[in-house]
C-alpha positions in Angstrom: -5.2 -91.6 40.8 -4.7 -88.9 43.1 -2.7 -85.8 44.1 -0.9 -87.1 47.1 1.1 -89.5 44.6 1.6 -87.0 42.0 -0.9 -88.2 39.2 -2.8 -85.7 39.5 -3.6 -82.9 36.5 -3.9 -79.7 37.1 -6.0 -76.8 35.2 -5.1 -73.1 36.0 -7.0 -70.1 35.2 -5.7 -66.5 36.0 -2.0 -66.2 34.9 -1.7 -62.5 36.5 0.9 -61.2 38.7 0.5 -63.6 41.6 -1.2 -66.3 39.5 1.7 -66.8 36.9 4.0 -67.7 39.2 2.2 -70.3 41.1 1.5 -71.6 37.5 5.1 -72.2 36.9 5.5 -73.7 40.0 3.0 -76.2 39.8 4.4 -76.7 35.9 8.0 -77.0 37.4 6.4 -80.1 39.9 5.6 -83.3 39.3 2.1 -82.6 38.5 0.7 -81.9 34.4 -0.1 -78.5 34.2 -3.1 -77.1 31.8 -3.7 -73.7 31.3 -6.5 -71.4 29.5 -6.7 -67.7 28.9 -9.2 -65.1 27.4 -6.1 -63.6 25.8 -3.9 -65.9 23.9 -0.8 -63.5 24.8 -1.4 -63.9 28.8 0.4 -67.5 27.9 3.5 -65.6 27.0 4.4 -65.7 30.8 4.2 -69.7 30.7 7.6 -69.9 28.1 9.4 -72.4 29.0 7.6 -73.9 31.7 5.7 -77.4 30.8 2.2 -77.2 30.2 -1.0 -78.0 27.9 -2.5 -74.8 26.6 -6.2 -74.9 25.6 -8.6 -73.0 23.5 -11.5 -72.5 25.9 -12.3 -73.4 29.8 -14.4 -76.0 29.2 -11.5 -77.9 27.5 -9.4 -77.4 30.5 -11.7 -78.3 32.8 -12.8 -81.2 30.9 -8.7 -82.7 30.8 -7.8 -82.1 34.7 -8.5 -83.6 38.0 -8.1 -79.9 39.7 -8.9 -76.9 38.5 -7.0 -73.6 40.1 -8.7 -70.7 39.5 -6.7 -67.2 40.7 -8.8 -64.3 39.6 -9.9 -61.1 40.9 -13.2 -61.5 42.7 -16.3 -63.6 43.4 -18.1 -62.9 40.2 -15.4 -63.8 37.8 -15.2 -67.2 38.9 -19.3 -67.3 38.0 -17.8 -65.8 34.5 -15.8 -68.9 34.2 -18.4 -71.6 35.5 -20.6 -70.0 32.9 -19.0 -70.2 29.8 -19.8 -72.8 26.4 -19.5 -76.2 27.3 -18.7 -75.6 31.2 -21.4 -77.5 32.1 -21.0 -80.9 30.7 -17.2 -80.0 31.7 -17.8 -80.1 35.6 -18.2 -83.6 35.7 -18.4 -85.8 39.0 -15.1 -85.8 41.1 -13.7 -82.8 39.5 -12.1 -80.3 42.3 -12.3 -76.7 41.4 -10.4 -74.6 43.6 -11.0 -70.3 44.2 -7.8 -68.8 45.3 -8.7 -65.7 45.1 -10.0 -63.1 48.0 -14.1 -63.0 48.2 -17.0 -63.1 49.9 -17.5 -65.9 52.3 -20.7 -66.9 52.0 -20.3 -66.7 47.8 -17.9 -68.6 48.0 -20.4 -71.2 50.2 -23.1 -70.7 47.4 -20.4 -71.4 44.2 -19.7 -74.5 46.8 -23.7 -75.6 47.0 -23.8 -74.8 43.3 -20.7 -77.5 42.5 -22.0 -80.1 44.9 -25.1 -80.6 42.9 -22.8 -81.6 40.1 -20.6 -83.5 42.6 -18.0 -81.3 42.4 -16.6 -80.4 45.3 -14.8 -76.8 45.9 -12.3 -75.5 48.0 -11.9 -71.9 48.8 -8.2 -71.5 49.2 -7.0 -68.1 49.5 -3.3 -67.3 49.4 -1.0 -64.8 51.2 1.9 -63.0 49.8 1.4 -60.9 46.6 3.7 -61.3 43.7 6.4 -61.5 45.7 5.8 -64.8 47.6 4.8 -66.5 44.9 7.6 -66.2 43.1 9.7 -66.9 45.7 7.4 -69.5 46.3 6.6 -68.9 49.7 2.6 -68.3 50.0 0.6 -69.1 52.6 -2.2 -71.4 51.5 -5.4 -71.1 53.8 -8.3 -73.6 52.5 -12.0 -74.1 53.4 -14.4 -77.0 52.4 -15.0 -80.0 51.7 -11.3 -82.1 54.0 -10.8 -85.5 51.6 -10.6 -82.4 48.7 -8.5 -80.9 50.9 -6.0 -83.2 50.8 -6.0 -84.6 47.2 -4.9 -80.7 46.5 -2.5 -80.5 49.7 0.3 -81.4 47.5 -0.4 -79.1 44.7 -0.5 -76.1 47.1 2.8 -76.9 48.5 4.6 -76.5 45.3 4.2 -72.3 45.5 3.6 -72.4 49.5 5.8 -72.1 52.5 2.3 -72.9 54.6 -0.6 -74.8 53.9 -3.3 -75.2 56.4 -7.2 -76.7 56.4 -8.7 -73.6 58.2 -12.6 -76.1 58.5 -15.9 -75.9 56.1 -16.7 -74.1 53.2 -15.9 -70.6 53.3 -13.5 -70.5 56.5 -10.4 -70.0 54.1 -12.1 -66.7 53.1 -12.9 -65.5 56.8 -9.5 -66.1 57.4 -7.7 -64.5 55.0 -10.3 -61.3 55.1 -8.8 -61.5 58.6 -5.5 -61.7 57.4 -6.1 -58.5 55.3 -8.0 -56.6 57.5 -4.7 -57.1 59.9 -2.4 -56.1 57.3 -4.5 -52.8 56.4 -4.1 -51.8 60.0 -0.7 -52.2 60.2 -0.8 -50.1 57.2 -2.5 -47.2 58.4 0.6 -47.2 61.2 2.9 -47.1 58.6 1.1 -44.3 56.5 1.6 -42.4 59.2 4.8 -43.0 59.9 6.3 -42.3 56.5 4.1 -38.7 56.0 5.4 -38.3 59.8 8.9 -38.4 59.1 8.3 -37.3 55.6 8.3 -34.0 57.1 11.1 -34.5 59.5 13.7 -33.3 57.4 15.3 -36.6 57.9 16.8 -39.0 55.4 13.8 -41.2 55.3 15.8 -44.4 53.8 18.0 -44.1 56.6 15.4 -43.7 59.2 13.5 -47.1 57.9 16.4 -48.9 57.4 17.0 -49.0 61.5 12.9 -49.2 62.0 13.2 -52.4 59.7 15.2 -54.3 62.0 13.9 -53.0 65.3 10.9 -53.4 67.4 8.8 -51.0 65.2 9.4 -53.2 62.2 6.9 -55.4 59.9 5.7 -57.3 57.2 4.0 -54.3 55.8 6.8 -51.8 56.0 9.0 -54.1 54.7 7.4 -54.8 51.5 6.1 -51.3 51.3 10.0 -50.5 50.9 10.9 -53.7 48.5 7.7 -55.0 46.4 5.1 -51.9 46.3 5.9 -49.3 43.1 3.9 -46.5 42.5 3.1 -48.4 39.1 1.3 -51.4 41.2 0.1 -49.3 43.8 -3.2 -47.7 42.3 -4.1 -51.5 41.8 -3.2 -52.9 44.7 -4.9 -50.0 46.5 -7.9 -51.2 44.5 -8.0 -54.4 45.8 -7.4 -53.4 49.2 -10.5 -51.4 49.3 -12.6 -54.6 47.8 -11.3 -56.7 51.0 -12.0 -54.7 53.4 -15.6 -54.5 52.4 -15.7 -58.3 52.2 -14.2 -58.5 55.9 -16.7 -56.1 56.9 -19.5 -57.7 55.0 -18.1 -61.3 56.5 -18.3 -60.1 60.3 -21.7 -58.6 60.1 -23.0 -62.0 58.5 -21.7 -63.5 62.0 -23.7 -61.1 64.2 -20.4 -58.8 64.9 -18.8 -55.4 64.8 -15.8 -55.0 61.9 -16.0 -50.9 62.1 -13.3 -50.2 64.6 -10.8 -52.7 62.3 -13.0 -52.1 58.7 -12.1 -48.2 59.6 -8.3 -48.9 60.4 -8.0 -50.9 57.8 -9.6 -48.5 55.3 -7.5 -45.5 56.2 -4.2 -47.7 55.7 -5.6 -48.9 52.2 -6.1 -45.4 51.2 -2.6 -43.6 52.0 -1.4 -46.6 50.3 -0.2 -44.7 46.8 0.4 -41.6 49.0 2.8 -43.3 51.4 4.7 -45.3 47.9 5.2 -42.1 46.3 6.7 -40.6 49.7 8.4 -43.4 50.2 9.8 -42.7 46.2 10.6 -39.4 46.5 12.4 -40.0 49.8 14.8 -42.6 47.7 15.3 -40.1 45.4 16.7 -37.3 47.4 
């Protein structure tokens, strides 16, 4: 049985703000979804949506064919492999997929560490925040092993606009640190931007409503304006600062320069909450 005729079960770990939604969407598919969680009450977000909870990860592991793990960073994925009964639950033919943002070459050692147990591994960062996967509209980019590739293809699809093999282990993590480090720049133009016309004396929703839908526009205005609060910010900010230390770490391990982009990108990331909170207080006038 495989994915590509819908057979396939499907484990998921990390029911957080992007992860719960691409839950649900697998859950709302033709695919049987299984879910674990360290707190009991993270399955509150799962009500109504079709799925087999479990008491522990090595349970779900041991009942799926795939197991999607969305969590922070590289060493909480170790946390997982590591737990009670993991072991014998990795069993051959297993796919375990990382679609979270990491290191590249951690993510090629978690891959050498599964292939001794024949499980193959896919790092298969996604693009789009909270946002795109509820509107089920992620960008799926996947490294490793291609026949795992595609037995997961179809699972991706069900919270993904795009899907796309970016080559072996670890290229889904370069490209997506590329990704990021893109977005962080664009970032940094529109921090300055907002603390720019901040002090123009100008009606600042106004003024971005025209830049929207003009030349000057962009992803990252445009969801600066609709899907960042200054409630998420702080942690998003967070997380910003993680990948652009990855992307810089990730370039250097290829012999090449990241500091004119890592420093863009890090001055974007950190007038993040300054530029929401402008942005807030602009609305409010």
């Amino acid at each position: 049985m495989t994915a590509n005729q819908h057979t396939a079960t499907v484990g998921f770990i990390g029911l957080g703000d992007q992860g719960a939604p691409m839950a649900q969407a697998i859950g709302d598919s033709d695919f049987a979804l299984h879910v674990w969680a360290r707190r009991p009450q993270s399955l509150d977000v799962l009500a109504g949506t079709r799925c087999t909870a479990h008491d522990s990860a090595a349970s779900l592991a041991s009942a799926v064919d795939i197991l999607e793990l969305c969590l922070r960073d590289d060493r909480d994925i170790w946390d997982v492999l590591g737990t009670p009964g993991m072991e014998d639950a990795l069993r051959p033919g297993l796919i375990v997929v990382n679609h979270g943002t990491g290191d590249p070459g951690e993510n090629r050692e978690i891959a050498g560490h599964l292939a001794g147990k024949r499980v193959s591994y896919l790092d298969a960062p996604v693009s789009g925040g909270g946002a795109g996967a509820r509107a089920r509209t992620l960008t799926t980019m996947a490294g490793g092993d291609h026949t795992a590739y595609q037995e997961c293809e179809p699972v991706f699809a069900t919270f993904s606009r795009t899907v796309a093999y970016m080559g072996p282990s670890g290229s889904g993590q370069v490209t997506k640190l590329l990704n990021n480090a893109m977005t962080m720049s664009n970032l940094g133009n529109a921090v300055d931007l907002i603390r720019l016309l901040s002090r123009l004396g100008m009606d600042v929703q106004v003024v971005l409503d025209v830049i929207t839908v003009s030349s000057g526009g962009s992803t990252v205005l445009r969801t600066l304006r609709s899907d960042v609060t200054t409630q998420i910010a702080p942690h998003i900010q967070s997380l910003m600062r993680k990948d652009i230390e990855h992307f810089a770490g990730a370039i250097r391990a290829y012999g090449l320069d990241p500091q004119p982009l890592h420093d863009r990108g890090l001055a974007g990331a950190s007038g993040l909450v300054e530029a929401v909170g402008l942005l807030a207080a602009g609305a409010g006038r």
